[in-house]
Structure formats: C-alpha cells, structure tokens
DONU-433515 format. One record per residue: residue in one letter; x, y, z of N, C-alpha, C in turn. Coordinates in steps of 0.2 Angstrom, whole numbers, plus 2048, in hexadecimal, padded with zeros to 3 digits. Example, Ala and Ser with C-alpha at 12.3 -4.5 7.8 and 13.67 -1.06 7.14 Angstrom:
BEGIN
a8427E482783E7EA8278427F0827/s8407F58238447FB824840800827/
***
This chain:
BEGIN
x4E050673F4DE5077464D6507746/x4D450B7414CF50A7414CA50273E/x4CD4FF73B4CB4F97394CB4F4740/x4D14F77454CF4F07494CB4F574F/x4C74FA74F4C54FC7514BF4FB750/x4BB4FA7484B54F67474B54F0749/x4BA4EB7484BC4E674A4B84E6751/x4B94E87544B94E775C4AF4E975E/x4AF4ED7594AA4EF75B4A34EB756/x4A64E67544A24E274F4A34DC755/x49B4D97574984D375A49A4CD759/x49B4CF75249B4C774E4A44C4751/x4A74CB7504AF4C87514B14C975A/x4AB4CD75B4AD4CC7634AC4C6768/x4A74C17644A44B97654AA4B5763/x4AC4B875C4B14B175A4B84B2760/x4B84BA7614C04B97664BE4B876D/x4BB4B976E4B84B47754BA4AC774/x4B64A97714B54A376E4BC4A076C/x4C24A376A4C74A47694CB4A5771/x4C94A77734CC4A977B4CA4A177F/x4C44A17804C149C7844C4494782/x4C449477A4C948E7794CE48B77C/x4D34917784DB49277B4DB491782/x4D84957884D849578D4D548B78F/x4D048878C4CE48378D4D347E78C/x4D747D7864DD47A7864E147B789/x4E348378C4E94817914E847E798/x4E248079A4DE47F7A04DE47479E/x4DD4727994DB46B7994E346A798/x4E946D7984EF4697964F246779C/x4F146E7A34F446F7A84F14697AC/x4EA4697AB4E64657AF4E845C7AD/x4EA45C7A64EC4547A44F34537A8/x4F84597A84FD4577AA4FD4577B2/x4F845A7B44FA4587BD4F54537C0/x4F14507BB4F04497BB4F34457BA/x4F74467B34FD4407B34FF43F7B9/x5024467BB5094477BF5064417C8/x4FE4457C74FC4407CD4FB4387CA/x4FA4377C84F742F7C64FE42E7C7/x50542E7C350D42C7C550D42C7CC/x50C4337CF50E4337D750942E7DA/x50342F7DB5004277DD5004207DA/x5044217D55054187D250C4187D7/x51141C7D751641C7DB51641A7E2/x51241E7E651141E7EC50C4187ED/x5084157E650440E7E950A4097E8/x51040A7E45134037E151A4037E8/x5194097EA5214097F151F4047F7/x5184067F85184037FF5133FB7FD/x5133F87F85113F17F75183F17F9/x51E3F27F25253EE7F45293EE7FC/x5263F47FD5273F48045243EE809/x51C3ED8095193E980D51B3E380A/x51C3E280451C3DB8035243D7804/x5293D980452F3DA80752F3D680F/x52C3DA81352C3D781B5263D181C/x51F3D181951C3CD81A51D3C7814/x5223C68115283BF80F52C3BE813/x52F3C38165343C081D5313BE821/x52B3C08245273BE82A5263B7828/x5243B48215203AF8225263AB821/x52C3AC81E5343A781C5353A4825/x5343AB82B5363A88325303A4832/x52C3A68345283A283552739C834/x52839882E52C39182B53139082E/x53639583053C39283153B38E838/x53739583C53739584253238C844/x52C38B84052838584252E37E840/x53038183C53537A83853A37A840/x53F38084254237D84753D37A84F/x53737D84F53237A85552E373853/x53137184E53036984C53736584B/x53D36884D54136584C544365854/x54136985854436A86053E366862/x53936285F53435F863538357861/x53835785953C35185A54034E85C/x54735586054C351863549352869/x54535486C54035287453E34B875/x53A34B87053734387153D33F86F/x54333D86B54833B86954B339870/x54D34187554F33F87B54B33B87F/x54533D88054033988453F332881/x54033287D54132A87854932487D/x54C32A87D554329880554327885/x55132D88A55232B89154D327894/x54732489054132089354831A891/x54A31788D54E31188C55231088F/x55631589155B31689455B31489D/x55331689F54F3168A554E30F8A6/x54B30D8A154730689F54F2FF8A0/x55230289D55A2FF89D55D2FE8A3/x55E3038A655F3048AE55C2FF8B3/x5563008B35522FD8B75502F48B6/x5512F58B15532EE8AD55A2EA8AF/x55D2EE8B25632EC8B45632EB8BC/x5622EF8BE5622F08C655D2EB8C9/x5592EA8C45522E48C75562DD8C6/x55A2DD8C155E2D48C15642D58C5/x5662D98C656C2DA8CB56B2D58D1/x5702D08D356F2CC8DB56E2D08E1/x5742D88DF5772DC8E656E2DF8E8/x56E2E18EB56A2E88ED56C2EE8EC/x5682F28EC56C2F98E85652FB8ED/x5673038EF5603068F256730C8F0/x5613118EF56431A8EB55F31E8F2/x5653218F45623268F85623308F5/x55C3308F455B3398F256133B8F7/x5613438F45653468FA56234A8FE/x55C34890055734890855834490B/x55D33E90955D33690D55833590C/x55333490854C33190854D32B903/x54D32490254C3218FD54A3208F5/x54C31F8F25493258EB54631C8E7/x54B3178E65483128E255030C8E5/x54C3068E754F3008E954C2FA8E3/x5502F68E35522F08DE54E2EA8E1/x54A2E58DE5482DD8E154D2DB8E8/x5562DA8E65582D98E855B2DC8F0/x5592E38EE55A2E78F55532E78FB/x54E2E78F75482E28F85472DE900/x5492D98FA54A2D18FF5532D1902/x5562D290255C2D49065582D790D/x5552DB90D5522E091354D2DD914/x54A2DA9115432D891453E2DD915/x53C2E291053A2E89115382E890A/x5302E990852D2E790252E2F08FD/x52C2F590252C2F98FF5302FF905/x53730090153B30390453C30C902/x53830E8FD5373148FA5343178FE/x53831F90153732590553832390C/x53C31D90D53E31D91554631E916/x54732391A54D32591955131F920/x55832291E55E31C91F55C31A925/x55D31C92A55A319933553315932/x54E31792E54931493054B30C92A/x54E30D925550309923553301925/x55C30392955E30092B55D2FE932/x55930393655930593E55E306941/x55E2FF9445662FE94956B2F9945/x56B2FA93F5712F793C5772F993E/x57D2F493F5832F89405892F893B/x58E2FB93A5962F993A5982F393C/x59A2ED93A5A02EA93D5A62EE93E/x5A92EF93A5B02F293C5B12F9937/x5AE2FE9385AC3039365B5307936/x5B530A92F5BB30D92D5BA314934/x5C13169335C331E9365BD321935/x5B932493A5B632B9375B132B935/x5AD3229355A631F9335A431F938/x59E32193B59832093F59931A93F/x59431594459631094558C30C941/x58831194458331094158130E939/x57F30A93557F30C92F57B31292E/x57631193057131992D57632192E/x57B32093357F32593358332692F/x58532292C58D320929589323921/x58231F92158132091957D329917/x57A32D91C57B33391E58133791F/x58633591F58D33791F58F338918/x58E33391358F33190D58C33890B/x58633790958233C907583344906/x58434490D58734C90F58E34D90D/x59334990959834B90759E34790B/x59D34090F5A033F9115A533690D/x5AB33590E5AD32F90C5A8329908/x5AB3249025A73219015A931A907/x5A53189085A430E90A5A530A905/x5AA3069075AB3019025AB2FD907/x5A82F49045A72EF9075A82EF910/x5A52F39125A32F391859E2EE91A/x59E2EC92159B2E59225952EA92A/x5902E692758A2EA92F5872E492D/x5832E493557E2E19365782E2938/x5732DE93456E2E19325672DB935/x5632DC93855F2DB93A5572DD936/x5542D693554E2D89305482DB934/x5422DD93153C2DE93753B2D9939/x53B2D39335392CD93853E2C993D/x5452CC9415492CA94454D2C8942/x54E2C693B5542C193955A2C7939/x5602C193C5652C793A5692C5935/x56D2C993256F2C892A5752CC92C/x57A2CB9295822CF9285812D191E/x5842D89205822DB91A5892DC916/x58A2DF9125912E190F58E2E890B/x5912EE90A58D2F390B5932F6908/x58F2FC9005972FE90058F3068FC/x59230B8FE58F3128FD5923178FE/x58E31B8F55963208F358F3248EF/x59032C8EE58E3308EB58D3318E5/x5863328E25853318DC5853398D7/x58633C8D65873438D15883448CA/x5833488C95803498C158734B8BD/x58634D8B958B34F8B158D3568B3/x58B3588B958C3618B958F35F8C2/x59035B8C55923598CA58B35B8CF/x58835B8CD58135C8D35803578D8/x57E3578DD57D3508E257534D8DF/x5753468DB56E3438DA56F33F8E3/x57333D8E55723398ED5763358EE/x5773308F057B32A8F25783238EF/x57C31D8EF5793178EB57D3128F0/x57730F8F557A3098F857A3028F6/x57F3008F557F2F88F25812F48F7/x57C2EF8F557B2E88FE57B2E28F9/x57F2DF9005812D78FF57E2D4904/x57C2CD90457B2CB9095812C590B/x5832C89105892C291258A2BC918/x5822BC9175802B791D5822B0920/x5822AF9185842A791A58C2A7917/x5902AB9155982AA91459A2AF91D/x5952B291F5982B39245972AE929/x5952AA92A5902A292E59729F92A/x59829D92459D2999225A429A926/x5A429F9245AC2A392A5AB2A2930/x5A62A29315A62A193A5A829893C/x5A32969395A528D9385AD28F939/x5AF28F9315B728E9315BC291937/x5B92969395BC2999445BD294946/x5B42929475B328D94A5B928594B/x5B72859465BB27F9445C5280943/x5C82859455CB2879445CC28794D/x5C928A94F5C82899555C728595B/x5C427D9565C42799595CC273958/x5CC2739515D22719515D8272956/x5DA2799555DC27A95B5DC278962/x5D82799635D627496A5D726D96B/x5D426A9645D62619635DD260964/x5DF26595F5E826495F5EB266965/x5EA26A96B5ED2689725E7266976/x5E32609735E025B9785E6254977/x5E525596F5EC24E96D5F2250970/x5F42579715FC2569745FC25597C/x5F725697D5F72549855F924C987/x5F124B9815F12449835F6240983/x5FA24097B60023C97A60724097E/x60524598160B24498660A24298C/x60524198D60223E993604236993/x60223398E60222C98B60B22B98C/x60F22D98861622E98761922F98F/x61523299261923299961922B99E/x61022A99E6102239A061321C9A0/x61521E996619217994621217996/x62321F99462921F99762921B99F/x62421E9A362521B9AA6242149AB/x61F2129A66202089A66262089A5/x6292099A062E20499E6352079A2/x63420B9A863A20B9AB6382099B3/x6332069B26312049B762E1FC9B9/x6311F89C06301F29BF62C1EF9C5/x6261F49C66231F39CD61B1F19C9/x61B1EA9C96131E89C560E1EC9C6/x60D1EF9CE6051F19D06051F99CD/x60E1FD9CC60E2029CA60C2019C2/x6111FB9C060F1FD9B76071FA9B5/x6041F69BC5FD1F69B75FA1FD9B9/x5FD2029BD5F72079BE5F920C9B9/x60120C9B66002109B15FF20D9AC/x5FE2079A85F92039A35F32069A4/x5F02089A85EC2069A85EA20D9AA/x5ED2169AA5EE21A9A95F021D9A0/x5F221999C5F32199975EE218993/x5E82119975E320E9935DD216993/x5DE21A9995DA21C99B5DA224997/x5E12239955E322B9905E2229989/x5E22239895E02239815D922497E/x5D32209845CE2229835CC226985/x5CE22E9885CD2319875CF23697F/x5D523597E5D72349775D1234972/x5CE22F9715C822C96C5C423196E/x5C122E9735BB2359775BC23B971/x5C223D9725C32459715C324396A/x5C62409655C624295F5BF24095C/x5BC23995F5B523995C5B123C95E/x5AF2419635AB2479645AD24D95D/x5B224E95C5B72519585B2250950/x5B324A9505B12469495AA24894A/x5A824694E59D24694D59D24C94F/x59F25195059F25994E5A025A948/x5A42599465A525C93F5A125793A/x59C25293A59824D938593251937/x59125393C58B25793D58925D93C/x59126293C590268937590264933/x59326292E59226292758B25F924/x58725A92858225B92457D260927/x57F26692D57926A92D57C26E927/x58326E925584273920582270919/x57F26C91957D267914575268911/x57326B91756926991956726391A/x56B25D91C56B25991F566258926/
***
C-alpha cells in the first residue's frame, strides 16, 4: 500500500500513466473511428453503386424504344409512300383508260356537281370543259325517249334520282341537243358508284352517241314504210289492169275495148311512174348514205 502510494505520488510514474492512458484511449478512439469510416465508405460505395444500376437500367430501355420506335416511323413512312406510289399508278391507270375509252363517262360527286369527264364525253356533248356543272345545266332540256316506270322524263332528273338512291338506268335512250343546236340521240346508262365501306363516292354516267344508227333505223321505217305503200300501189294497179283485161276479153264492142286498151295502157304507166319514182328514191338515199 504504501509502495503504490509512493508510486502515485512520484511525477515520473504519474507522466508515464497518463502517457499510458492517452495512448490506449487514442487507439480506441482511432479503431472506432476506422470502423465507422469503413462502415461509411461501404454504405456510400453501396448507395453510390444502387442507383447507377438502377439509372442505368431505364435509360437502356429508353433508348432500345427509342430505335425501335424511329425504326417502326421509317417503316410506316415507307408503306405511305409505297401506297402513294400505288394509288398515283393506279390513278394514272384509270385515267389512262377512261381517256381511250370511245363511251363518254362524266362522274357526278354526290352534290351533283361534275367531278371529272373523259375526251369522249367531251366531244359527245360538245362541252369543252364539263367539270363543276351539275346535271341540268349540263344536259338542260335533254329528255327520255321512253323513260322506265318511275323515271323522270327529264334527264337531269332521272340522273338526280340515281344519286339520291334511286334505280339504276340501263341503256336508256334521250335526246340531246348541243349548245351549238345539233341534235344528237344519246344512249345513257347511270348507276351509283360506292367505296369499300359502302359510302356514296356519286354516280357514273356512261354516253353513247346514237345518232347515226338512230338516222339508220329511221331510214329502215322509212323504207319499210315506203315499201309498203309500193306494195298496195302494185296491188291496186294490177287489179286495176286484170279487171280491164278481164272486160276486153268478154267484151266485143271495138270503141269499148279500145277505151279499155287504152285504160290498161294508162295503168301501166302509171305502174312504171310508181316504181321508178320508188327506184330513184332509194338511188338517191343510198348515195346520200354513201356522201355521195
């Protein structure tokens, strides 16, 4: 006791256990301090290496869409122009057709207004530029010949009828009248044009011109007609003729048989009369049917 009582009271050993204190203390103080540095450097190497995998993760996804999405906006541009490629030929095709076509064709929108006419429906109509005139001012006072059940008689009516949902026209016959006067006989057949989902695009009228087979038919009446009439001009005559001769030859009175002689001579020329008129008619058409 009393040895660590000098102990204690001696400078030299109170220095060294101090010195002894402040070490020990400074090592533990330095060990505690190494470990909660580790411990933080882990936890921030942790919480820096979480949210890289994490960001980097979605901005790889973003940019995978991204490609995918410009790759499919290069492949919806090239089936656009592919179509547009399509429908210009298809267009080009069309109109390629409808231009060498003989008929007339005129499309009427479903305003009734004119949408596009063909060379041929053109110069049928005598109307250079038919586009946005709708049907009345086109045909004016065109009519029906012999207009079906239930048809207008006018055409601009009849082909307003169509439009609005009404019956098509097949080979109907009107007459048509150009602005410059000429009258023409048409053959006219219009029916309703609709898309792929059944929508109304308009109506499509297709024209013939049947001017000179309708003139040819009428000749043929004509002459049909006149025959006719030749054939009981000759039955008259030759019973006329047959009656006379009958009465010469039952009869013995000179002055009577020269007056029917001579009533027979007067039936026969008329006879000739009639069929040579007959002939030099049908002469004379044929070479105006000739251009003679």
């Amino acid at each position: 006791m009393e040895a660590a009582l000098t102990l204690l009271s001696n400078p030299i050993a109170l220095k060294m256990g101090l010195v002894l204190f402040a070490a020990v203390f400074s090592f533990a103080m330095a060990v505690l301090i190494i470990r909660r540095m580790r411990r933080s450097l882990t936890e921030d190497s942790v919480e820096s290496q979480t949210p890289t995998s994490i960001e980097q993760l979605p901005l790889h996804t973003y940019h995978a869409v991204i490609q995918q999405l410009k790759q499919q906006k290069h492949e919806l541009i090239a089936q656009q122009q592919a179509e547009q490629r399509r429908a210009k030929t298809s267009e080009n095709v069309s109109a390629a057709i409808l231009s060498n076509l003989s008929s007339g064709v005129v499309f009427f929108g479903p305003n009734g207004l004119v949408r596009q006419a063909n060379q041929a429906a053109k110069a049928i109509l005598a109307i250079a530029s038919p586009a946005g005139m709708d049907a009345a001012t086109l045909f004016r006072e065109a009519s029906l010949v012999d207009p079906p059940d239930g048809i207008p008689n006018r055409v601009a009516e009849a082909i307003h009828q169509v439009i609005q949902g009404g019956e098509t026209l097949k080979r109907v016959e009107a007459y048509y009248r150009t602005p410059g006067g000429d009258s023409r006989v048409l053959d006219l057949n219009v029916s309703q044009v609709r898309a792929s989902d059944a929508a109304l695009l308009g109506a499509a009228c297709l024209i013939d011109d049947r001017t000179q087979i309708a003139g040819i038919r009428r000749q043929i009446e004509l002459r049909g007609e006149l025959s006719a009439e030749m054939a009981l001009a000759l039955r008259n005559s030759l019973v006329s003729i047959a009656g006379y001769a009958q009465q010469l030859a039952q009869n013995r009175d000179p002055e009577l048989a020269q007056q029917l002689a001579s009533d027979i001579a007067d039936e026969a020329n008329h006879l000739d009369r009639t069929i040579g008129g007959f002939l030099a008619g049908k002469v004379s058409r044929n070479a105006a049917a000739n251009g003679l």
